[in-house]
ZABA-439873 format. One record per atom (N, C-alpha, C, O, CB): x, y, z. Coordinates in steps of 0.2 Angstrom, whole numbers, plus 5000, padded with zeros to 4 digits. Glycine has a CB too. Example, Ala and Ser with C-alpha at 12.3 -4.5 7.8 and 13.67 -1.06 7.14 Angstrom:
2
506649725039
506249785039
506649845039
507149835042
505749785045
506449895035
506849955036
506450005039
506750065040
507049975029
This chain:
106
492148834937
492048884932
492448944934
492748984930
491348904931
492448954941
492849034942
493649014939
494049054936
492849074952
493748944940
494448924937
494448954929
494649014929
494748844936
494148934924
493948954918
494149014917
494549044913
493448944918
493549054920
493449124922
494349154921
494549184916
493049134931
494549134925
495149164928
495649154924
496149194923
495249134935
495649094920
496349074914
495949124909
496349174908
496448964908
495449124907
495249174901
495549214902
495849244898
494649194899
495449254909
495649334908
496349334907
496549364902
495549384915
496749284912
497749294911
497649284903
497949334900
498449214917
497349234898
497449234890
497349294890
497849334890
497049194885
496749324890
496549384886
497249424887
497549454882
495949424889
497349444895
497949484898
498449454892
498649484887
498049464907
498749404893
499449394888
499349404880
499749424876
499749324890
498949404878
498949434871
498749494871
499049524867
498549404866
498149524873
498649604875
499149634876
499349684873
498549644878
499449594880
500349614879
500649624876
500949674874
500749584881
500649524872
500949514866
500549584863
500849634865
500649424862
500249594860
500149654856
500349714857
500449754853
499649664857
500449724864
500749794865
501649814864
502049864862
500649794873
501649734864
502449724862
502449764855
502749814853
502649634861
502149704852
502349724844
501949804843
502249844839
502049664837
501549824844
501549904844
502149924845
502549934840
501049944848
502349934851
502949984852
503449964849
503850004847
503250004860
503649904847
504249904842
504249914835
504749924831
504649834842
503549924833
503349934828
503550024827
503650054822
502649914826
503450054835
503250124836
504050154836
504250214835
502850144842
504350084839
505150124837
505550124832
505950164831
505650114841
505250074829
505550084823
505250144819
505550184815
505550014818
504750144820
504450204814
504750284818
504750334814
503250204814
505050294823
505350334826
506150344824
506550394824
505250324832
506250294823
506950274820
506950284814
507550294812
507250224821
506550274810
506350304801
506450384801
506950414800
505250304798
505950404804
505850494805
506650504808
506950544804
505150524813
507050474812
507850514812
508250494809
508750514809
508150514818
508150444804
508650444799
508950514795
508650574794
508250404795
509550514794
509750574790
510150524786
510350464787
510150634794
510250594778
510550544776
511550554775
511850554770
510150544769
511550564783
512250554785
512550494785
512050454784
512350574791
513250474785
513450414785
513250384791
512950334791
514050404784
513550414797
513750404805
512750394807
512550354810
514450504811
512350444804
511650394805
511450344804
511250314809
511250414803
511550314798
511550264797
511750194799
511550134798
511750284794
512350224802
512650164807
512350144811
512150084812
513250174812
512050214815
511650234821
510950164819
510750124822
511350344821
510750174815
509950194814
510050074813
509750034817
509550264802
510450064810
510749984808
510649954814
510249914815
511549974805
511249994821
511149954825
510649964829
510649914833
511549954827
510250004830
509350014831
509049974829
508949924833
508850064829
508949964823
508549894820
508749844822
508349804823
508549884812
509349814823
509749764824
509449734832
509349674832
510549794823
509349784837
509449784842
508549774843
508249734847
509949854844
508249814838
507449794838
507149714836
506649684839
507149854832
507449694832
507349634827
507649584832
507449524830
507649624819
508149584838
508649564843
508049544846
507749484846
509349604847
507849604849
507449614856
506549554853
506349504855
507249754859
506349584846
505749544846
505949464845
505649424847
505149564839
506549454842
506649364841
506849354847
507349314847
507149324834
506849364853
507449344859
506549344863
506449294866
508449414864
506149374862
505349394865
505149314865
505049274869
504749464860
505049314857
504649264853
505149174856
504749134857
504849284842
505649184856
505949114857
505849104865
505849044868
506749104854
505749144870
505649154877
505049124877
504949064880
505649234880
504349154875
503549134873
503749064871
503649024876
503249184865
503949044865
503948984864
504048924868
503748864867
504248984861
504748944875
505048904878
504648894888
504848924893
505848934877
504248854885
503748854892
504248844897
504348884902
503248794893
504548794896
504648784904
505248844903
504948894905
505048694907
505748854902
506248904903
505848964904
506049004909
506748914897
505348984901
505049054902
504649044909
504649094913
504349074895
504348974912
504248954919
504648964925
504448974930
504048904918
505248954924
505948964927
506049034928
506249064933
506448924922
506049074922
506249144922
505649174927
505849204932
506249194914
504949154926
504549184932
504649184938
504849224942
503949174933
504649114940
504849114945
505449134949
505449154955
504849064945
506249154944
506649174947
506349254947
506649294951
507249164943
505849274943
505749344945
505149374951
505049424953
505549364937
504849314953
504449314960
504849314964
504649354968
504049254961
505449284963
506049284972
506449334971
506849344975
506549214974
506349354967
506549424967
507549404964
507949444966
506349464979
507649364960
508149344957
508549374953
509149384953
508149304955
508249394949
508249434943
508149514942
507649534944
507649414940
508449544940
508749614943
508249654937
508549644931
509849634941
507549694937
507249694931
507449774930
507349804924
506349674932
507749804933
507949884933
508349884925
508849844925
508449924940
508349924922
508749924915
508750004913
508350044910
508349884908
509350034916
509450094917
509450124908
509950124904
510150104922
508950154907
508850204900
509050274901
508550314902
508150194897
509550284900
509850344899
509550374905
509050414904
509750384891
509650374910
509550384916
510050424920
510450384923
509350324919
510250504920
510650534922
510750514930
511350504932
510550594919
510250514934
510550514939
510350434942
510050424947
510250584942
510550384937
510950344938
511650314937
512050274940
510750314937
511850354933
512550394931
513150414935
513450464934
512450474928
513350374940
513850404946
514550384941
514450344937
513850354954
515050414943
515650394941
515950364949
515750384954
516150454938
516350324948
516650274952
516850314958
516850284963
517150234948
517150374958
517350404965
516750404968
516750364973
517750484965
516150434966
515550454970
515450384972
515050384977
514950494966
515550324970
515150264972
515650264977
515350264982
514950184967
516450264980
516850244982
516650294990
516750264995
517450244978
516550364988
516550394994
515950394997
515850415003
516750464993
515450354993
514750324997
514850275000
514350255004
514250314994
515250235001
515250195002
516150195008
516350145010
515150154995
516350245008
517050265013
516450295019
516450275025
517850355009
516050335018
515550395026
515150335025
514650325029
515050495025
């Protein structure tokens, strides 16, 4: 039974996720409503946001689906394979190429 016990919570746990997922992409898109302008060059802006939102939930959804591939990605992410850092407008990850060169010269 503590087996039991123990799959229920990780379910429960993964469909809260699942859930948390679609909140925030629901939350960026509704953030991306509010900055719409009715400029051309927004527009572009705002297209490839959605584009990039509707990317990110069908690439989520076909990952979920694909057991063993999605079984494979964990595991490459237990051994540490899989590079999870995704630099978001992160200034002071921002080096230009001399600064990496002269860290890498001392």
């Amino acid at each position: 039974m503590i087996k039991s016990e123990f799959s229920n919570k990780l379910t429960e746990q993964a469909f809260k996720n699942f859930e948390n997922i679609k909140e925030s992409l629901k939350g960026l898109f509704e953030i991306m409503q509010l900055a719409v302008d009715n400029e051309e060059g927004q527009d572009f802006y705002y297209n490839m946001g959605i584009d990039n939102i509707s990317g990110l939930y069908e690439n989520f959804l076909e990952l979920m689906f694909n057991d063993y591939g999605a079984r494979q990605v964990m595991k490459a992410l237990r051994n540490s394979e899989v590079d999870l850092a995704i630099p978001l407008n992160d200034p002071l990850s921002k080096k230009s190429e001399n600064e990496n060169e002269e860290e890498t010269i001392y």
